[in-house]
TORKOL-4160 file (C-alpha; in steps of 0.2 Angstrom, whole numbers, padded with zeros to 4 digits, m for minus):
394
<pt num="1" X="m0017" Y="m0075" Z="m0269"/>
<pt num="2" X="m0031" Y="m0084" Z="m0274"/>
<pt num="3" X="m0037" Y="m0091" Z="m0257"/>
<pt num="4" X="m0043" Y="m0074" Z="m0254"/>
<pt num="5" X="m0056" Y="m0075" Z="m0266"/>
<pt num="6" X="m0064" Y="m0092" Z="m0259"/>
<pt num="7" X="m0079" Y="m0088" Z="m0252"/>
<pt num="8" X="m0090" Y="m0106" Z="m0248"/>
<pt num="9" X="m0086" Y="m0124" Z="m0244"/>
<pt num="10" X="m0093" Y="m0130" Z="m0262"/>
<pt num="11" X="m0079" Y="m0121" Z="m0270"/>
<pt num="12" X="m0066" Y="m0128" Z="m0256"/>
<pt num="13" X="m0074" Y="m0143" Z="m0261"/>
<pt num="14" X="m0071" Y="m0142" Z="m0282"/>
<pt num="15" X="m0055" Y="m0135" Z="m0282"/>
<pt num="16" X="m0050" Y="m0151" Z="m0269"/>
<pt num="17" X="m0056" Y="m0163" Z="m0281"/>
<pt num="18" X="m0048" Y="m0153" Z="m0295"/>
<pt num="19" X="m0031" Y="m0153" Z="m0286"/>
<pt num="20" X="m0032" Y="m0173" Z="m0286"/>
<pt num="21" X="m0031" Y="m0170" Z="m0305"/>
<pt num="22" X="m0016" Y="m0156" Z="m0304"/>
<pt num="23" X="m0001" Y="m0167" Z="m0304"/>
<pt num="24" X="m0008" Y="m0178" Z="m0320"/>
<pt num="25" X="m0015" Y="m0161" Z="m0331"/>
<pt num="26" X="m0001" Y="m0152" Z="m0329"/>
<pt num="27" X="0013" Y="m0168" Z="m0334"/>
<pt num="28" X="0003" Y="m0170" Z="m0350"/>
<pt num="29" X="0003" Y="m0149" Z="m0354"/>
<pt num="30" X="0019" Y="m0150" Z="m0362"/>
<pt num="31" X="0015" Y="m0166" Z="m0373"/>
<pt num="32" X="m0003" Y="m0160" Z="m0379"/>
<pt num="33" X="0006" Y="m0146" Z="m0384"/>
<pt num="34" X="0020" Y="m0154" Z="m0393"/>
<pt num="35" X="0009" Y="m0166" Z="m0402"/>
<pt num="36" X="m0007" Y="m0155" Z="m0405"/>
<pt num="37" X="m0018" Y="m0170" Z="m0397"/>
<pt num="38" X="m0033" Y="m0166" Z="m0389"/>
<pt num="39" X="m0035" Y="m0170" Z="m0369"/>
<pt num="40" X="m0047" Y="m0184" Z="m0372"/>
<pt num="41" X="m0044" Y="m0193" Z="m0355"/>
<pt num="42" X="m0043" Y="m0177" Z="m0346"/>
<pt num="43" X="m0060" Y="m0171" Z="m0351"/>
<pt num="44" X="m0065" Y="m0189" Z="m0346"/>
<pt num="45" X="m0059" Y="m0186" Z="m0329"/>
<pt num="46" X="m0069" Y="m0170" Z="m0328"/>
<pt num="47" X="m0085" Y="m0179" Z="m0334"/>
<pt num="48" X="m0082" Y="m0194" Z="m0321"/>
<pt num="49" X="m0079" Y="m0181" Z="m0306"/>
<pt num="50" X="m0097" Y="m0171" Z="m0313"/>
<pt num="51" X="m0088" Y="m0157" Z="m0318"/>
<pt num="52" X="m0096" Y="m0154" Z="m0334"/>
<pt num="53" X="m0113" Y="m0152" Z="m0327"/>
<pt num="54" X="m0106" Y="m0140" Z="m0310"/>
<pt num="55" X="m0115" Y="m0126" Z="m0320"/>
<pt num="56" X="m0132" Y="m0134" Z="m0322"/>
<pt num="57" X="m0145" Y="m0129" Z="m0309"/>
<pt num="58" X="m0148" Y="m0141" Z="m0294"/>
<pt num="59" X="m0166" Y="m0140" Z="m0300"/>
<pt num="60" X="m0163" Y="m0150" Z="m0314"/>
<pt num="61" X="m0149" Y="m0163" Z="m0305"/>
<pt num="62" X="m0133" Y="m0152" Z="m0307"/>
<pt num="63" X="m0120" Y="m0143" Z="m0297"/>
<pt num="64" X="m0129" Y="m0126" Z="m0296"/>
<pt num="65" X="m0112" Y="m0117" Z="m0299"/>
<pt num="66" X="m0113" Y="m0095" Z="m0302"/>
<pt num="67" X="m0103" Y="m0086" Z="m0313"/>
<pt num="68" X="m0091" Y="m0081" Z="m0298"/>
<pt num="69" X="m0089" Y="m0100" Z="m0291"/>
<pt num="70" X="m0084" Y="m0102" Z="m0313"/>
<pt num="71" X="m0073" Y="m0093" Z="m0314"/>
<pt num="72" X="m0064" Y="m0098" Z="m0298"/>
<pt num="73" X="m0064" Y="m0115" Z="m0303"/>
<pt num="74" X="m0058" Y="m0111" Z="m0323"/>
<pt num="75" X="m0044" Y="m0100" Z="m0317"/>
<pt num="76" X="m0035" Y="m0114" Z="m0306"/>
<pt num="77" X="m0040" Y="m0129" Z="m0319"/>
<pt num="78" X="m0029" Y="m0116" Z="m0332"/>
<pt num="79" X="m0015" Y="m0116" Z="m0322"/>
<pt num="80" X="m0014" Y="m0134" Z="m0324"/>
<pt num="81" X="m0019" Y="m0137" Z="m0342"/>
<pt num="82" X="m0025" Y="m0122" Z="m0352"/>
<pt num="83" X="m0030" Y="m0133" Z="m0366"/>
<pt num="84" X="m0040" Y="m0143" Z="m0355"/>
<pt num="85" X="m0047" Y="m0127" Z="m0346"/>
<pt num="86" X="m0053" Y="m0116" Z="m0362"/>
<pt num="87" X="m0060" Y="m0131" Z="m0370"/>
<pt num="88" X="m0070" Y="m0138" Z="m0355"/>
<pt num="89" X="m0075" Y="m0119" Z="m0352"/>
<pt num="90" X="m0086" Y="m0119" Z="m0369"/>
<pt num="91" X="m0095" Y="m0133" Z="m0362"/>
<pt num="92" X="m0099" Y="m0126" Z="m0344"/>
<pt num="93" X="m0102" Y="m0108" Z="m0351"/>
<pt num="94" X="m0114" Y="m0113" Z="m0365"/>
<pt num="95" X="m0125" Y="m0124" Z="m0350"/>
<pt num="96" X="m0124" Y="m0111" Z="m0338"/>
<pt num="97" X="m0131" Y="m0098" Z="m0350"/>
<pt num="98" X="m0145" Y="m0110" Z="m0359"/>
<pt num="99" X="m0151" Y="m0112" Z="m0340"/>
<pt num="100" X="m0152" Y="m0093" Z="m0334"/>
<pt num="101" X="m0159" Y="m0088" Z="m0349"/>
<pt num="102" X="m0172" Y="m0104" Z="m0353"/>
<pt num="103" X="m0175" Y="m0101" Z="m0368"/>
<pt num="104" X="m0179" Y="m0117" Z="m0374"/>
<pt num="105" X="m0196" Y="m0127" Z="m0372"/>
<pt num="106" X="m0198" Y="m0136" Z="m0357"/>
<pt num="107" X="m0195" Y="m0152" Z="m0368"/>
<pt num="108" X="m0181" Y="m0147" Z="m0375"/>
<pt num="109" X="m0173" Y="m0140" Z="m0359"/>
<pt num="110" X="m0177" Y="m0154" Z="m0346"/>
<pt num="111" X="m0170" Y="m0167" Z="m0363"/>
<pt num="112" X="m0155" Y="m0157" Z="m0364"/>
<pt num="113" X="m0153" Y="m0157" Z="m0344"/>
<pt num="114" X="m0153" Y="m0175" Z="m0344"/>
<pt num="115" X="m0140" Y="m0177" Z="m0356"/>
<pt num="116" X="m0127" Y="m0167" Z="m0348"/>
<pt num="117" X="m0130" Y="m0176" Z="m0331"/>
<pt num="118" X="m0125" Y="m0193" Z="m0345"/>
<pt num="119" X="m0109" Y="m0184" Z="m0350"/>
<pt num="120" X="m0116" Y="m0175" Z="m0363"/>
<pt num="121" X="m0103" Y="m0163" Z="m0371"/>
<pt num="122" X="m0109" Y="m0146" Z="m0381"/>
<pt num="123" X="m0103" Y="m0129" Z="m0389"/>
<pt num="124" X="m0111" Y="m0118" Z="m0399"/>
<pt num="125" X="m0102" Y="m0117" Z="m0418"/>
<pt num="126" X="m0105" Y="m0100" Z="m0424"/>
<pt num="127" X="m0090" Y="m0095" Z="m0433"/>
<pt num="128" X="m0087" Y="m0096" Z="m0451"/>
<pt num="129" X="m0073" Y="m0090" Z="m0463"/>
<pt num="130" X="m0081" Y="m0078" Z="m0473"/>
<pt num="131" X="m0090" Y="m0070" Z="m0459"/>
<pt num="132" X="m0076" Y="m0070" Z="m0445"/>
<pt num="133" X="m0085" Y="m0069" Z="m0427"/>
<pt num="134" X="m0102" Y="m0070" Z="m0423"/>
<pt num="135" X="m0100" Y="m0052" Z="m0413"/>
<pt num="136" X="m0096" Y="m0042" Z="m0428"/>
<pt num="137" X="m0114" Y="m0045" Z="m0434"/>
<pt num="138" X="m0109" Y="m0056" Z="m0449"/>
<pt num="139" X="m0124" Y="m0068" Z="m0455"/>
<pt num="140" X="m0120" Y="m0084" Z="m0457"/>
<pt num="141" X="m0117" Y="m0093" Z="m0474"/>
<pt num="142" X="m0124" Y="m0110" Z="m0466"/>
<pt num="143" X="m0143" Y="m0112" Z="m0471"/>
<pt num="144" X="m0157" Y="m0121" Z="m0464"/>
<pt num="145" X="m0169" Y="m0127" Z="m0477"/>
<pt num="146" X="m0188" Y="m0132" Z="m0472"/>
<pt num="147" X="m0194" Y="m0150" Z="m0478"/>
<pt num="148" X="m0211" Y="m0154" Z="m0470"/>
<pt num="149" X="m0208" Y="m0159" Z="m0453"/>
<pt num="150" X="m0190" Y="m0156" Z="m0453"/>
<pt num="151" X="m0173" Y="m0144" Z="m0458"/>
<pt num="152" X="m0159" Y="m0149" Z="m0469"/>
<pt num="153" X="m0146" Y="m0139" Z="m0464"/>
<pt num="154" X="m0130" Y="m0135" Z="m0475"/>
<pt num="155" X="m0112" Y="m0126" Z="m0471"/>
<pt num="156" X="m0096" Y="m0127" Z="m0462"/>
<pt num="157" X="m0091" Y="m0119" Z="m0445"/>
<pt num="158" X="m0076" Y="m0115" Z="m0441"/>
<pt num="159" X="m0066" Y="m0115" Z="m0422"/>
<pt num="160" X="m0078" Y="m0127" Z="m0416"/>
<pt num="161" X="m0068" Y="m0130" Z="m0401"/>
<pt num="162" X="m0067" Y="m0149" Z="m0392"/>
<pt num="163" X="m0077" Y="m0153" Z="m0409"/>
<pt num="164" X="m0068" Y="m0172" Z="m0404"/>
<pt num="165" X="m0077" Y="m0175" Z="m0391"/>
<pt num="166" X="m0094" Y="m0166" Z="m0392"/>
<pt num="167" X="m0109" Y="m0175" Z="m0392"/>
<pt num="168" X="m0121" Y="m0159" Z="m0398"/>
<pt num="169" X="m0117" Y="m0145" Z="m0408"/>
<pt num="170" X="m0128" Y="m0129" Z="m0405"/>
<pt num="171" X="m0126" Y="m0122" Z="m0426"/>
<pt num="172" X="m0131" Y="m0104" Z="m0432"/>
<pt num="173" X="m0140" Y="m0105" Z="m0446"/>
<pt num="174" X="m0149" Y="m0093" Z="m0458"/>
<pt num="175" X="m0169" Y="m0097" Z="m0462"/>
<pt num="176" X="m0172" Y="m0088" Z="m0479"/>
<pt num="177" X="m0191" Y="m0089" Z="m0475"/>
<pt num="178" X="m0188" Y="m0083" Z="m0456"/>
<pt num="179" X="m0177" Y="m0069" Z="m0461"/>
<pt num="180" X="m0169" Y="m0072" Z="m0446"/>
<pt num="181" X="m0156" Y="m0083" Z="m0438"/>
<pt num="182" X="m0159" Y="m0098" Z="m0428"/>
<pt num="183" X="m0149" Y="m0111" Z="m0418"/>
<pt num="184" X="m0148" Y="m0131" Z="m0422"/>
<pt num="185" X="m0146" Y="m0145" Z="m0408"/>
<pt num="186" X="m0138" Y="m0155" Z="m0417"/>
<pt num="187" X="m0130" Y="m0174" Z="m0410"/>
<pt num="188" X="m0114" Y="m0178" Z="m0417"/>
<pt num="189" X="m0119" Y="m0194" Z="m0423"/>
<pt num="190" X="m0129" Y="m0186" Z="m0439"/>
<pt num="191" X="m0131" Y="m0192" Z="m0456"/>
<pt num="192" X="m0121" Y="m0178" Z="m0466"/>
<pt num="193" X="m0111" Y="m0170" Z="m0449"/>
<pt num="194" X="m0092" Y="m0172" Z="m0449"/>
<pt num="195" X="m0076" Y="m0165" Z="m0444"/>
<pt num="196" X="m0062" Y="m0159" Z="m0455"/>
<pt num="197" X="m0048" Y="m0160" Z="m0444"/>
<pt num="198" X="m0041" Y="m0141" Z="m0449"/>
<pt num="199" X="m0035" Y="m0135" Z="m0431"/>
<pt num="200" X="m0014" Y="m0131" Z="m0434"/>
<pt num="201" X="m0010" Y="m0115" Z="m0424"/>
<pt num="202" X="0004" Y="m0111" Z="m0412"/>
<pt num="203" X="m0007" Y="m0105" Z="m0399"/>
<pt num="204" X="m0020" Y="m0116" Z="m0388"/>
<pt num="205" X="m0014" Y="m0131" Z="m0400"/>
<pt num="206" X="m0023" Y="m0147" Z="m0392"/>
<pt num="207" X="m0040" Y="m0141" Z="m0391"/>
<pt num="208" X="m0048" Y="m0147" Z="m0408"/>
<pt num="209" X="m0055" Y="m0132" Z="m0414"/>
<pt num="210" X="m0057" Y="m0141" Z="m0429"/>
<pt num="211" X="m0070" Y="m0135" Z="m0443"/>
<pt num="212" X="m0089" Y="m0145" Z="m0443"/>
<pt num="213" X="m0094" Y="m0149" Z="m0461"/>
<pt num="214" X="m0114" Y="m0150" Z="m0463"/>
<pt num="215" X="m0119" Y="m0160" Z="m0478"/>
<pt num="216" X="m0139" Y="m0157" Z="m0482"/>
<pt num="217" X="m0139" Y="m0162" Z="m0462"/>
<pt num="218" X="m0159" Y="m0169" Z="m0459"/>
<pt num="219" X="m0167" Y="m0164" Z="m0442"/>
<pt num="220" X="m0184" Y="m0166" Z="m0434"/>
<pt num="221" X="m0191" Y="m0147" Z="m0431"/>
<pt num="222" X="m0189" Y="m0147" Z="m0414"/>
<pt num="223" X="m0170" Y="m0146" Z="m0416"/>
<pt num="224" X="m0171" Y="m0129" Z="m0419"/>
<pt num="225" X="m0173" Y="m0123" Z="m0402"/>
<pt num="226" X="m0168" Y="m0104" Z="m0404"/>
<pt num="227" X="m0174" Y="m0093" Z="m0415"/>
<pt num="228" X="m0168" Y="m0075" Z="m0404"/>
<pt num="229" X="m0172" Y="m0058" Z="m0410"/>
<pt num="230" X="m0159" Y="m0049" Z="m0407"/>
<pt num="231" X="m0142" Y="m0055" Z="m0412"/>
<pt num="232" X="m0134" Y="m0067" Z="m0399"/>
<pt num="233" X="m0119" Y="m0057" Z="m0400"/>
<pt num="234" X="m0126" Y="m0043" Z="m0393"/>
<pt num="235" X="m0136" Y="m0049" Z="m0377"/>
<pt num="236" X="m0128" Y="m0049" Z="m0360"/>
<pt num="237" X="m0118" Y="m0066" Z="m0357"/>
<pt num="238" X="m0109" Y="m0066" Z="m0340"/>
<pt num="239" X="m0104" Y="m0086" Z="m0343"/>
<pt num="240" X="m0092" Y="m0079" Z="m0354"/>
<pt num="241" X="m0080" Y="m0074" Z="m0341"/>
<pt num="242" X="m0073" Y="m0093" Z="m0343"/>
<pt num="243" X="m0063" Y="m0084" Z="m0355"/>
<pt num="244" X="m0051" Y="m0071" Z="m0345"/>
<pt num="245" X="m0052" Y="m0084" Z="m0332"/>
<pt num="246" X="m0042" Y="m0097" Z="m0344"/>
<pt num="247" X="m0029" Y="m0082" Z="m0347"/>
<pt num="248" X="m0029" Y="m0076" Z="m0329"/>
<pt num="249" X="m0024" Y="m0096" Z="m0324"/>
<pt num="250" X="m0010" Y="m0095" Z="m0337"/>
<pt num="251" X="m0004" Y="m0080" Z="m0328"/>
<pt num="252" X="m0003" Y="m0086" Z="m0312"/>
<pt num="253" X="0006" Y="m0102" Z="m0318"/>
<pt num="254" X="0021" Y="m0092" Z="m0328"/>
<pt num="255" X="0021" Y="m0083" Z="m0311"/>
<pt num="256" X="0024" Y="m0094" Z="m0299"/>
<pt num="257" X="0037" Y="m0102" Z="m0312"/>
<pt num="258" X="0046" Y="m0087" Z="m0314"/>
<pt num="259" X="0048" Y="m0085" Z="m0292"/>
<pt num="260" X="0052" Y="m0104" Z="m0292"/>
<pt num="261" X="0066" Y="m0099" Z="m0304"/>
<pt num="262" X="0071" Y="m0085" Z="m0298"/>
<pt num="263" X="0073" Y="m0093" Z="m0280"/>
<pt num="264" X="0084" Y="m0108" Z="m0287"/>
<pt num="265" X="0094" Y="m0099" Z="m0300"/>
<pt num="266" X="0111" Y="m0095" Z="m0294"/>
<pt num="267" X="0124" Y="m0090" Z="m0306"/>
<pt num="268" X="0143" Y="m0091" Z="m0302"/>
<pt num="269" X="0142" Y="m0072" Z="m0303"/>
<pt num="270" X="0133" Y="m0070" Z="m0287"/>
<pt num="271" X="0132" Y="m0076" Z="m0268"/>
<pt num="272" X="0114" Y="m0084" Z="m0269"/>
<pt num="273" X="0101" Y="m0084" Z="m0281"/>
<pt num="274" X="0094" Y="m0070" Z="m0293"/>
<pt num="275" X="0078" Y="m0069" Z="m0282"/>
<pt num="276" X="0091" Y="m0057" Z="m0274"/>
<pt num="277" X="0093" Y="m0044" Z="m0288"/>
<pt num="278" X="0085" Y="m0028" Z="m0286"/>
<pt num="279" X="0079" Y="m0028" Z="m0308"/>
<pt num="280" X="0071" Y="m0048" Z="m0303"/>
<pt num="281" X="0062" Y="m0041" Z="m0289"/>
<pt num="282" X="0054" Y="m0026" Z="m0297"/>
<pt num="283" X="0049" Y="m0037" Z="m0310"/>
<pt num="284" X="0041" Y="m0050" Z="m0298"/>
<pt num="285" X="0033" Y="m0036" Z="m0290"/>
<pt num="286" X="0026" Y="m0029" Z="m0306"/>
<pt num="287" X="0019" Y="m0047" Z="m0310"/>
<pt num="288" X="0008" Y="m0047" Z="m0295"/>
<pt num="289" X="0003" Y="m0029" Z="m0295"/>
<pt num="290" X="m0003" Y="m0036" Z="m0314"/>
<pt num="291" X="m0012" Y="m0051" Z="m0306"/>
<pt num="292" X="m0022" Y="m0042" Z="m0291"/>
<pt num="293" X="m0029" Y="m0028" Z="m0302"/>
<pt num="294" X="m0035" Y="m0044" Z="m0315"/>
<pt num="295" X="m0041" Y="m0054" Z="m0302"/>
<pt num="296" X="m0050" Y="m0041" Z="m0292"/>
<pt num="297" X="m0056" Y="m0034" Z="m0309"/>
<pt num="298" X="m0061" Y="m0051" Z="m0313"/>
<pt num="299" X="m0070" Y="m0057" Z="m0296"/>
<pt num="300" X="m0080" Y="m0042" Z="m0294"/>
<pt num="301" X="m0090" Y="m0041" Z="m0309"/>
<pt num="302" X="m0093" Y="m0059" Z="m0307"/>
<pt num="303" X="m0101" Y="m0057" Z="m0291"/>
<pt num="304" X="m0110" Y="m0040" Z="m0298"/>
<pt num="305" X="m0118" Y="m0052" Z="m0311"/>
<pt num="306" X="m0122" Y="m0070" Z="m0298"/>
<pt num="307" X="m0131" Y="m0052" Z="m0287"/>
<pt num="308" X="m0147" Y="m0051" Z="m0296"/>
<pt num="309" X="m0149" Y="m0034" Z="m0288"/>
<pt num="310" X="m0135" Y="m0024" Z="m0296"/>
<pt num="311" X="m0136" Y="m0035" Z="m0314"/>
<pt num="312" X="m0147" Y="m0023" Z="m0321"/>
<pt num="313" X="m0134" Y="m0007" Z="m0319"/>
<pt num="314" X="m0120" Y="m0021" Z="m0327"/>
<pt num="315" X="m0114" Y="m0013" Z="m0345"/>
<pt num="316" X="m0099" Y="m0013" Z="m0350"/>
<pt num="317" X="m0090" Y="m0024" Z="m0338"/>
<pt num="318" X="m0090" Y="m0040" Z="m0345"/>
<pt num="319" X="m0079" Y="m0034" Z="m0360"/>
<pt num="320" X="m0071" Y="m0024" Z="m0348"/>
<pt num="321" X="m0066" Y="m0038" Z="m0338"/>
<pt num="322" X="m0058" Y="m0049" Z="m0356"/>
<pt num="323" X="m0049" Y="m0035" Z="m0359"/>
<pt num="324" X="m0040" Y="m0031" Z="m0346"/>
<pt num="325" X="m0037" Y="m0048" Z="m0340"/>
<pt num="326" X="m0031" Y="m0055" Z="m0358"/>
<pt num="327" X="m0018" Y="m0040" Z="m0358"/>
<pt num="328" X="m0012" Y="m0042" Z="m0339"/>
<pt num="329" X="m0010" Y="m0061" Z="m0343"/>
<pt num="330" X="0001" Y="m0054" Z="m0358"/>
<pt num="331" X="0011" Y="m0043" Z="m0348"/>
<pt num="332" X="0013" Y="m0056" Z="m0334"/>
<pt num="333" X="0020" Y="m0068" Z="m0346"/>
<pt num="334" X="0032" Y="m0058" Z="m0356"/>
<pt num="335" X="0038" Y="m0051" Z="m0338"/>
<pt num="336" X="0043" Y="m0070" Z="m0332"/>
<pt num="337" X="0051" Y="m0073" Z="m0346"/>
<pt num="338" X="0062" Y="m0059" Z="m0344"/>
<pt num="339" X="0065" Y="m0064" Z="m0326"/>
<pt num="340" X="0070" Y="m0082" Z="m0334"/>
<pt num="341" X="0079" Y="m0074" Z="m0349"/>
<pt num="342" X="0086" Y="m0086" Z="m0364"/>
<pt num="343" X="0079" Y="m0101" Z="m0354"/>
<pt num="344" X="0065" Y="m0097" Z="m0356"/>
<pt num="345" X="0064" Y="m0099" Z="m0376"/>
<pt num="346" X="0071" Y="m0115" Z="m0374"/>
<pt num="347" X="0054" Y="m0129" Z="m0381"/>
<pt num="348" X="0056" Y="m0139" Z="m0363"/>
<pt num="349" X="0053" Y="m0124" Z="m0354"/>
<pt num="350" X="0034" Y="m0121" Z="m0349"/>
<pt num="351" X="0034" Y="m0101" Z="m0351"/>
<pt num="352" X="0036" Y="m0102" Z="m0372"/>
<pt num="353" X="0020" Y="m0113" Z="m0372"/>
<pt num="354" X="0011" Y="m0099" Z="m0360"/>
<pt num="355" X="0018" Y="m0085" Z="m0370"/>
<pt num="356" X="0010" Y="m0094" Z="m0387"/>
<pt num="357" X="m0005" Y="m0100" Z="m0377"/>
<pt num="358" X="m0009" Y="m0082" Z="m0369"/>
<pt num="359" X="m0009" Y="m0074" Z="m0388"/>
<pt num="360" X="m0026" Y="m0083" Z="m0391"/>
<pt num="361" X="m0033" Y="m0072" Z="m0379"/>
<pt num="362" X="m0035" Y="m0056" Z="m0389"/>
<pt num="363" X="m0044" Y="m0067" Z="m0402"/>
<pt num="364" X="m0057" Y="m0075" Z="m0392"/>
<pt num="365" X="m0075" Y="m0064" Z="m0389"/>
<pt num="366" X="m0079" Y="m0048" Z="m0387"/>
<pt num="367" X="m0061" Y="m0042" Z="m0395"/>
<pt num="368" X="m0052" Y="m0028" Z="m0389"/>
<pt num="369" X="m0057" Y="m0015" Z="m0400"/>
<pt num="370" X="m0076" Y="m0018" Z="m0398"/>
<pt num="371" X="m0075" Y="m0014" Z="m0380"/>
<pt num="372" X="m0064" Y="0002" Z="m0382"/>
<pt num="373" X="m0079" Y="0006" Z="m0393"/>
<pt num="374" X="m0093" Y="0003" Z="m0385"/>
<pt num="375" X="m0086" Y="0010" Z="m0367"/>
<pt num="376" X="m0083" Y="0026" Z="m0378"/>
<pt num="377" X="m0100" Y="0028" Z="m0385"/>
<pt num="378" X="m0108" Y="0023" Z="m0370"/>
<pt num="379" X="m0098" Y="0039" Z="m0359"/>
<pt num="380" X="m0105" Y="0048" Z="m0375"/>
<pt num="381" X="m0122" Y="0043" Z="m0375"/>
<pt num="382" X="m0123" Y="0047" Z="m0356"/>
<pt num="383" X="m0116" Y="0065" Z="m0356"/>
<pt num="384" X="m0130" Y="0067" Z="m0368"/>
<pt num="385" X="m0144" Y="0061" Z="m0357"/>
<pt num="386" X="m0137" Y="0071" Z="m0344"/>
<pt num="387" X="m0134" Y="0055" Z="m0333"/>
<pt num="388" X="m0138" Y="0058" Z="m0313"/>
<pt num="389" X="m0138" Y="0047" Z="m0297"/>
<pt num="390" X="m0152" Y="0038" Z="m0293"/>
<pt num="391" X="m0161" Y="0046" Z="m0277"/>
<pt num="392" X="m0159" Y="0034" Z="m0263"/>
<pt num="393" X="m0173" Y="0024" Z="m0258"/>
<pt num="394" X="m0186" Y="0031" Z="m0244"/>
């Protein structure tokens, strides 16, 4: 179903070089499950193919990927190795976003450019336990202190995902004299900046969301290279989308295990496999009905956002989209399993990682209730303002 949303030869061209890498991602899935180890080699493999820096801008050496060619890529890189997928997805979100929205010095920005085209890794750390998600408006317990030309940063950050292998660490902090909350770059290789392996779920086990301790941290001023005025949280951010892309890849892999089953399955009870049974059927057919409304979903706010004509009228899609792709890839999983039956609890069998790793969907940004809210007092706010077409243009 996917080929029908390939649109260019650069995406023909990614998702070849990322089927080179299919057969080796998805025999380590079940053992990076097992084991809770991070994909070191397979991020590696993504760095050495340029991967990690697809979504920088060719103006600055990268691969000039959009949201829509993201997403594209994501979704079949989850149905490999979702561990790999969401964790590289951080990285590729956070650059495509620092890059359309350029907030950053020139400095700072064409310094950052270089390092990702070296491998760089990065995420943003934002997360804490008393505060809970960055979206909900919490302010972070981690300080940033002024001393002369530099800050000395204190805290811990939780679900700092593929903290093993990152190289820079964008860290929200509060500036008591700034009254406001800005954003650290800092390198992994700080005096004072370490990682507390704390990362033991069922879901999403091997990608090293571990917690980043800050200990009296020292950087030079220009480390702090956002200081936003309105909460992060609360500005549009397509590159999010990586997201439901993850989960929407997930999906499509329980899927096509579920039809492969139900094509080779052939209990003593019948003449030929289950794939023949009305119940299996109308389940299969559920399953897709569930995929092409995600995907469609999915791909068209994506290619609303990448048009710079219709960003503008973009609101509430973007949650939109998390929300009913996570549920659908939900639904879809819990649907193969019922097609596979008992087998399918059984800890070799690839659907009860995909029904674990799907769960982490509802807990990644925005959550579900926070859109439900926001599309209500949106429809609220626009009775109110007695909303109209616009007039076409003369």
């Amino acid at each position: 179903m996917i080929n029908l949303f390939i649109k260019t030869e650069s995406q023909k061209t990614w998702l070849h070089k990322l089927h080179e890498l299919e057969s080796k991602f998805k025999n380590n899935s079940a053992q990076i499950d097992e084991l809770a180890t991070f994909p070191t080699e397979h991020i590696q493999d993504l760095i050495n193919m340029g991967y990690t820096s697809s979504t920088l801008p060719k103006a600055y050496g990268g691969g000039g990927l959009k949201i829509y060619d993201m997403i594209l890529l994501q979704e079949t890189l989850a149905s490999f190795d979702a561990t790999t997928a969401l964790s590289i997805g951080w990285n590729l979100g956070v650059i495509g976003e620092l890059f359309e929205k350029k907030s950053w010095t020139d400095k700072n920005i064409n310094f950052f450019a270089n390092e990702v085209l070296n491998g760089a890794l990065v995420n943003r750390s934002v997360s804490e336990a008393q505060t809970g998600s960055p979206t909900r408006g919490g302010r972070p317990g981690t300080k940033a202190v002024k001393k002369e030309n530099s800050w000395v940063i204190t805290g811990r950050k939780t679900f700092t995902t593929m903290s093993p292998v990152l190289t820079y660490f964008l860290v929200s902090a509060w500036i008591e004299e700034k009254q406001k909350v800005g954003f650290f770059l800092l390198h992994k290789d700080l005096v004072g900046l370490t990682i507390d392996e704390t990362w033991d779920v069922i879901s999403m086990r091997g990608t090293g969301s571990h917690d980043l301790v800050l200990k009296e941290v020292e950087v030079d001023d220009s480390k702090l290279v956002e200081l936003p005025e309105i909460p992060s949280g609360s500005q549009l951010n397509a590159w999010i989308l990586h997201i439901p892309a993850c989960y929407l890849g997930i999906a499509q892999a329980a899927r096509d295990y579920a039809i492969q089953f139900a094509n080779n399955y052939s209990p003593n009870s019948l003449n030929g496999p289950i794939s023949q049974l009305a119940n299996v059927q109308q389940l299969l057919g559920e399953i897709d009905l569930e995929l092409l409304k995600a995907r469609h979903f999915l791909y068209s706010v994506a290619e609303a956002y990448d048009d710079e004509s219709r960003r503008a009228h973009i609101t509430n899609e973007l949650g939109a989209a998390k929300h009913i792709v996570t549920n659908a890839a939900i639904t879809i999983v819990d649907k193969a399993m019922r097609i596979v039956g008992a087998k399918s609890l059984q800890r070799s069998n690839p659907l009860q990682r995909y029904y674990r790793d799907v769960r982490a969907g509802l807990h990644n940004p925005p959550m579900d209730d926070v859109t439900i809210k926001k599309l209500a007092l949106s429809a609220i706010e626009q009775e109110k303002s007695n909303f109209s077409y616009p007039a076409p243009s003369k």
